[in-house]
C-alpha positions in Angstrom: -35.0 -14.1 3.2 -37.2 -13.7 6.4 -35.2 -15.5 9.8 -36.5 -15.1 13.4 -33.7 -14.8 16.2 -34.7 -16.0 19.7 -34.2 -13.8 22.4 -30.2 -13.6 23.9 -29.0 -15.5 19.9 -26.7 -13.9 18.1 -27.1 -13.9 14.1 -23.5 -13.9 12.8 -23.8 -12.6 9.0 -20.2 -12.0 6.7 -20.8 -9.5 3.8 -21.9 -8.6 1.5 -24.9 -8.3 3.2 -27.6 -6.2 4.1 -29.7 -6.7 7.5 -33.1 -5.2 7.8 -34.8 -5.8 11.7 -38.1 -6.2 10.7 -39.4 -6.5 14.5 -37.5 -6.2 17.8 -34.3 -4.6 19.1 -30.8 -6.0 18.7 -27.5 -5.2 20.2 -24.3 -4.9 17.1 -21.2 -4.6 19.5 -22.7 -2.6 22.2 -24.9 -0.4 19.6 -28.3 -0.8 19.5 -30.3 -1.8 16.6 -34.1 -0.8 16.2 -37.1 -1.9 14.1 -36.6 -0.5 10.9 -33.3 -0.2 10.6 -30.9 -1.4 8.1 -27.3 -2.7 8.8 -24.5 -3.4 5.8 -22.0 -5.6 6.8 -19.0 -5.5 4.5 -17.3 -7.7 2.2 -14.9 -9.5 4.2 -16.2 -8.8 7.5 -18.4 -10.2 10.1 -20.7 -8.5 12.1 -23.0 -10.5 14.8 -26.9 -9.2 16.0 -27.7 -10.1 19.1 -31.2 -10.0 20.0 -32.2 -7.8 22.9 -36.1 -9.5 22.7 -37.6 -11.8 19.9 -36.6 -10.2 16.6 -37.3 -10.7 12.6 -34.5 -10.1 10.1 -34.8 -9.2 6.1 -31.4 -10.4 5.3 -30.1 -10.0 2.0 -26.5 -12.1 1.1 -24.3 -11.0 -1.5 -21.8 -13.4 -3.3 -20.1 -14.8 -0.7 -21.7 -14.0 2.1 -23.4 -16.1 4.7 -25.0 -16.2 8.1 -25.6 -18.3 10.9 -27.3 -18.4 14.1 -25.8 -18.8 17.5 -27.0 -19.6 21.4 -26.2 -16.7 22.9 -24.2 -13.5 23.7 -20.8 -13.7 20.8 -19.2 -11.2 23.2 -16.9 -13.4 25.6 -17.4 -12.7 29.3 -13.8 -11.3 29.4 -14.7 -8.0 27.0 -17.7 -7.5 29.4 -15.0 -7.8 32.8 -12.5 -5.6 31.2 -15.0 -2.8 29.8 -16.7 -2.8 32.9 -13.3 -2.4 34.3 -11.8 0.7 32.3 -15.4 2.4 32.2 -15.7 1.7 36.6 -13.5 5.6 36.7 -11.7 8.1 35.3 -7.9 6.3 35.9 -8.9 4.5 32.4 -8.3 7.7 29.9 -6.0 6.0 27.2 -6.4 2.7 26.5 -4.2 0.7 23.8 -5.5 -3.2 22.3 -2.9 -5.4 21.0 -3.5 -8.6 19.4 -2.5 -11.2 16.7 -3.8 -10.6 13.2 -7.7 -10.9 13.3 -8.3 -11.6 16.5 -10.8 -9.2 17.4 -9.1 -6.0 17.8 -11.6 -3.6 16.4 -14.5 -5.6 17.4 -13.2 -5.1 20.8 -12.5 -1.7 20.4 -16.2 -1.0 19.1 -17.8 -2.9 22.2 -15.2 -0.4 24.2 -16.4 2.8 22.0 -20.3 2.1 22.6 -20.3 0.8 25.9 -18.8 4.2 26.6 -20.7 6.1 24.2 -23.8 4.8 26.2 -22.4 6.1 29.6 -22.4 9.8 27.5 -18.6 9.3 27.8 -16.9 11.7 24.6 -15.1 9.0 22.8 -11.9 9.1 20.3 -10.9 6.2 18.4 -7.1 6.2 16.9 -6.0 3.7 14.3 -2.5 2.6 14.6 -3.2 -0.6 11.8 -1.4 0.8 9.2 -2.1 -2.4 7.0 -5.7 -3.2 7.6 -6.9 0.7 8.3 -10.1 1.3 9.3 -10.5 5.2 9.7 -8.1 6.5 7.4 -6.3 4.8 4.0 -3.9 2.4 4.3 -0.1 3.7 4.9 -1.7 6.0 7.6 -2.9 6.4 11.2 -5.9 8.6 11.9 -8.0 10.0 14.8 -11.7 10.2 14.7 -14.1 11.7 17.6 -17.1 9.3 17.7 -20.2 11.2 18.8 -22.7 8.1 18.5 -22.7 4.6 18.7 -21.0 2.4 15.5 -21.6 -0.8 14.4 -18.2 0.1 12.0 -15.4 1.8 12.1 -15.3 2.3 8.0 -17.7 4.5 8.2 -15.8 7.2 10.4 -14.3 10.3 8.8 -10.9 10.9 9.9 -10.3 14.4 12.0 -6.6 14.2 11.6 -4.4 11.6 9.4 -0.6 11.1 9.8 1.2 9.6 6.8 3.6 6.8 7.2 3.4 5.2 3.5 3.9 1.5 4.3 1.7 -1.3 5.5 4.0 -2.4 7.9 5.8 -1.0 11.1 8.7 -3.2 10.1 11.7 -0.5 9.4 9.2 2.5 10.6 8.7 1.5 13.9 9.8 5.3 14.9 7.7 7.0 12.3 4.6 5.3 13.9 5.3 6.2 17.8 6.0 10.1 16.8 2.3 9.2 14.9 0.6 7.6 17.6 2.1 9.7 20.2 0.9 13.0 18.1 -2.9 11.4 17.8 -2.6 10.6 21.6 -2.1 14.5 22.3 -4.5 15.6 20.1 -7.4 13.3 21.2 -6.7 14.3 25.2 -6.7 18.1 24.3 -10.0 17.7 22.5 -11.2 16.8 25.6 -11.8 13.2 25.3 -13.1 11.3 28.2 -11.8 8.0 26.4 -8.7 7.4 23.9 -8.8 4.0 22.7 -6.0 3.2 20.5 -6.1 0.2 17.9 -2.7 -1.5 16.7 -1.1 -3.9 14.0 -1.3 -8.0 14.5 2.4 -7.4 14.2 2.9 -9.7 17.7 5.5 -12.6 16.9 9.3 -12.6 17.1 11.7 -10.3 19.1 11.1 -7.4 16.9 7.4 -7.7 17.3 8.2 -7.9 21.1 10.5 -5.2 21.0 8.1 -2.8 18.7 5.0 -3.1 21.4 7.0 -2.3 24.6 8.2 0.8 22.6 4.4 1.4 21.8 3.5 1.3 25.2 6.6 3.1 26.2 5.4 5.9 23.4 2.2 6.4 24.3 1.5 5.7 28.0 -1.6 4.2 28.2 -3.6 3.8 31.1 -4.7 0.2 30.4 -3.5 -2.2 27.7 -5.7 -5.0 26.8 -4.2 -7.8 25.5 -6.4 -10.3 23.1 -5.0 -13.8 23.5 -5.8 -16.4 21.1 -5.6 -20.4 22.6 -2.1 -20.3 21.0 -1.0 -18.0 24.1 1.2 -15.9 20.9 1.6 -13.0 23.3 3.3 -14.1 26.3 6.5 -13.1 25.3 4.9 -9.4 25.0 3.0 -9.6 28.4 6.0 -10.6 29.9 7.9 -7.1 28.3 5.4 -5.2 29.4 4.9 -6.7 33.2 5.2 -3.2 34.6 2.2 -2.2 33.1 -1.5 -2.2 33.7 -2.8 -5.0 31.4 -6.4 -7.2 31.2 -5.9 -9.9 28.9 -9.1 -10.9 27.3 -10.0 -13.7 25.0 -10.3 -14.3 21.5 -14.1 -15.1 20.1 -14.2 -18.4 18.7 -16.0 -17.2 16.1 -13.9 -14.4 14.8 -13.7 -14.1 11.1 -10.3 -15.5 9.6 -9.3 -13.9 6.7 -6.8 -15.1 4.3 -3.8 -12.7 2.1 -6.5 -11.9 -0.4 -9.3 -10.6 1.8 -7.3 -8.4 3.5 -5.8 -7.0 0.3 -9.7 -6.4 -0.8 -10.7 -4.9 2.6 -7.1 -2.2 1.7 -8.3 -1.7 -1.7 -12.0 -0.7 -0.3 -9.8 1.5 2.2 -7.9 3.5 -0.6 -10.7 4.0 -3.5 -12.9 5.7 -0.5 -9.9 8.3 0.3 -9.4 8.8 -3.6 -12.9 8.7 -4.3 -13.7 11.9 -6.8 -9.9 12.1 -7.4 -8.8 14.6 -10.2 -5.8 15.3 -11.7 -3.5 18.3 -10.3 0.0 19.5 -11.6 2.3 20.8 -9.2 5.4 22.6 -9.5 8.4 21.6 -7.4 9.4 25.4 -7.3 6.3 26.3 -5.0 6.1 22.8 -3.5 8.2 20.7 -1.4 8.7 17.0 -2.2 9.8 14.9 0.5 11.0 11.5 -0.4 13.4 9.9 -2.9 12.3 11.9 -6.0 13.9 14.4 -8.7 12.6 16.6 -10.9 15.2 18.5 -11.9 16.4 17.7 -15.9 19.9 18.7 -15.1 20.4 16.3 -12.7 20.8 13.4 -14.5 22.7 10.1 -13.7 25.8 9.6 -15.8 25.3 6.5 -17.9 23.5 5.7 -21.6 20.6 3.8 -20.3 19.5 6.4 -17.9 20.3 9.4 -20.6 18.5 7.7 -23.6 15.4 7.2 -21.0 15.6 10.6 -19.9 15.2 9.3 -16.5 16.6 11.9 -14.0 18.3 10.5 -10.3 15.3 9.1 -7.7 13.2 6.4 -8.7 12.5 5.7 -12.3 9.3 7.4 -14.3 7.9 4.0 -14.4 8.1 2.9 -10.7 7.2 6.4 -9.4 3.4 6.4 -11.1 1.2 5.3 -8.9 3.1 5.5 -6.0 0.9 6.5 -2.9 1.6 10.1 -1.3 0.1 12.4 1.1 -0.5 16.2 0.7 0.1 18.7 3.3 -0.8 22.3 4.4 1.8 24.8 5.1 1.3 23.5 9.1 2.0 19.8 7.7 -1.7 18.6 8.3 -2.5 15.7 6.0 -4.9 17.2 3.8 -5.9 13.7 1.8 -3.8 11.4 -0.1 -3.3 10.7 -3.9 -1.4 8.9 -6.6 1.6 9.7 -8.3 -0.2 10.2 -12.1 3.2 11.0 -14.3 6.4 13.2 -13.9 7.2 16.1 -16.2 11.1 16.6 -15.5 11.3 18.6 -17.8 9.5 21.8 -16.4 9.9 20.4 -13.1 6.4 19.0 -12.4 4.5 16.1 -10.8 0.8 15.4 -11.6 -1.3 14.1 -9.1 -4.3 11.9 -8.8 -6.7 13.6 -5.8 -9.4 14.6 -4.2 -7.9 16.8 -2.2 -8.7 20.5 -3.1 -7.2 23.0 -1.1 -3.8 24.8 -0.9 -1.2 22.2 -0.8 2.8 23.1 0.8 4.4 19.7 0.8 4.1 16.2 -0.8 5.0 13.4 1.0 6.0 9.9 -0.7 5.5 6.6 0.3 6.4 2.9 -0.8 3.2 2.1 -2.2 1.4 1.6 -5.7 -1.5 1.7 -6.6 -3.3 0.9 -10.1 -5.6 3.6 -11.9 -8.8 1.6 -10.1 -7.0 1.9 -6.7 -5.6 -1.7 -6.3 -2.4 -2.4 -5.1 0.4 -3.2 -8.1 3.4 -4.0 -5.3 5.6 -1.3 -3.8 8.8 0.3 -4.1 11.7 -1.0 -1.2 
């Protein structure tokens, strides 16, 4: 279908979809849109086009997607006071955004990443969501240099990964700082002008509370900003962290809530394009470390009939282990990709993995998830 978007409206579209600007110039979270482009806006997320001058659309909606047109600018005048704020200097190099669960958080950090992409500032965006991951796979956090403007953050390749293997900080809270804090360090001495780290909606309850003055303790940012919904859920956090810089910005009222099941999808999406052109490798534990709770070793076995008539050997059983998410590392523990657990050969010792990654690999690292075959999430292992 054809619309026309008056100057200064905002066309708010949730994929599937595909945007085609026919005539005129729009503005996607601080990046700019030009005749002739073409825009996909994912399943399960919403994107809004603001037109710079009188502008034509080709929009094409997938099942369920949708679209509607708005007076207006959908960025609040907040965003626009506290970018204007962080971009006025150079005291603004590492900036952290907390928030609820989809409240705006990487729309926020977006506007943030092109407003200072289009100042020529050298930009690195770190995600610290380990549930709802942009950048890298689920069960990580990632770095990525962003050397032009984005409209999303999907589409980033990630220049580092650290491996957590959960989709929750709860009962890793220290596994995430070291993470953060490592991505921190590597950002600033790449030279960054601008470190703009992106966290969990983890922000209710005295453990929430407790895990985001530790964040800010871990990575000492220059500048938090703090989204706040109309339910004013993160007072008890702004309150922990009242010797700190903070600019608490609003919500949009038209950010996209997303119910249990989207966000699973939007994970799924996030895994199948790290395993995407996965093959299977065999590896032996004599010429490669495996860290977690896993045995390969036969003659280890636990003392009792069920476990001998399974031929199950101590560590998780066969059945539980395949599947399970993991991370592969060089001999300097970089990430190299991630993978599945395919089967276990305890007999000679061996684990078969489902991955793309193709290089030399000196440790495998185990996490708590599994996946299905098609990269869907089956449950995970406590």
């Amino acid at each position: 279908m054809i619309l026309k978007v008056g100057k200064g409206n905002t066309l708010l579209v949730d994929g599937p979809a595909r945007v085609h600007l026919l005539s005129g110039t729009a503005s996607v979270l601080g990046a700019l849109a030009k005749t002739g482009d073409s825009l996909i806006v994912r399943k399960g997320k919403r994107m809004p086009f603001e037109a710079i001058g009188n502008s034509s659309v080709e929009l094409t909606l997938g099942d369920p997607a949708s679209y509607v047109e708005m007076d207006g600018s959908s960025i609040p005048s907040s965003w626009r006071e506290a970018v204007k704020e962080i971009l006025s200097g150079r005291k603004h190099r590492v900036v952290l955004v907390i928030g609820g669960v989809d409240c705006g958080k990487t729309s926020f950090c977006t506007y943030l990443a092109n407003s200072a992409l289009n100042m020529k500032h050298r930009v690195a965006l770190i995600d610290g969501d380990l549930g709802q991951s942009d950048i890298g796979s689920p069960g990580t956090t990632s770095l990525s240099s962003i050397r032009e403007p984005i409209i999303d953050p999907f589409r980033l390749s990630p220049e580092r990964l650290v491996f957590v293997g959960v989709t929750s900080p709860t009962g890793m809270v220290g596994a995430v700082l070291d993470a953060l804090r490592t991505l921190k360090g590597e950002a600033l001495n790449a030279a960054a002008d601008l470190v703009i780290i992106n966290t969990d909606g983890w922000v209710e309850g005295d453990g929430a509370t407790s895990y985001k003055a530790l964040l800010v303790d871990a990575v000492a940012p220059d500048a938090v900003v703090a989204i706040q919904g109309e339910t004013r859920e993160l007072v008890p956090i702004l309150d922990a962290l009242a010797g700190s810089e903070v600019l608490v910005v609003d919500s949009p009222g038209d950010v996209k809530k997303r119910d249990r099941e989207t966000r699973k999808l939007l994970r799924e999406s996030a895994y199948k394009k790290h395993l995407r052109g996965a093959k299977i490798r065999s590896f032996s534990s004599s010429w490669v470390e495996i860290e977690g709770d896993l045995r390969l070793d036969s003659e280890k076995e636990i003392d009792n009939d069920e476990n001998k008539s399974s031929g199950e050997s101590a560590g998780f059983p066969q059945g539980e282990m395949e599947g399970l998410l993991i991370a592969l590392e060089d001999a300097h523990g970089k990430v190299l990709g991630i993978g599945t657990i395919h089967s276990l050969d305890r007999m000679r010792g061996a684990i078969r993995i489902c991955t793309p990654v193709e290089g030399v690999v000196s440790k495998i690292r185990l996490g708590r998830i599994r996946l299905d075959r098609e990269g869907n999430e089956i449950g995970s292992i406590v």
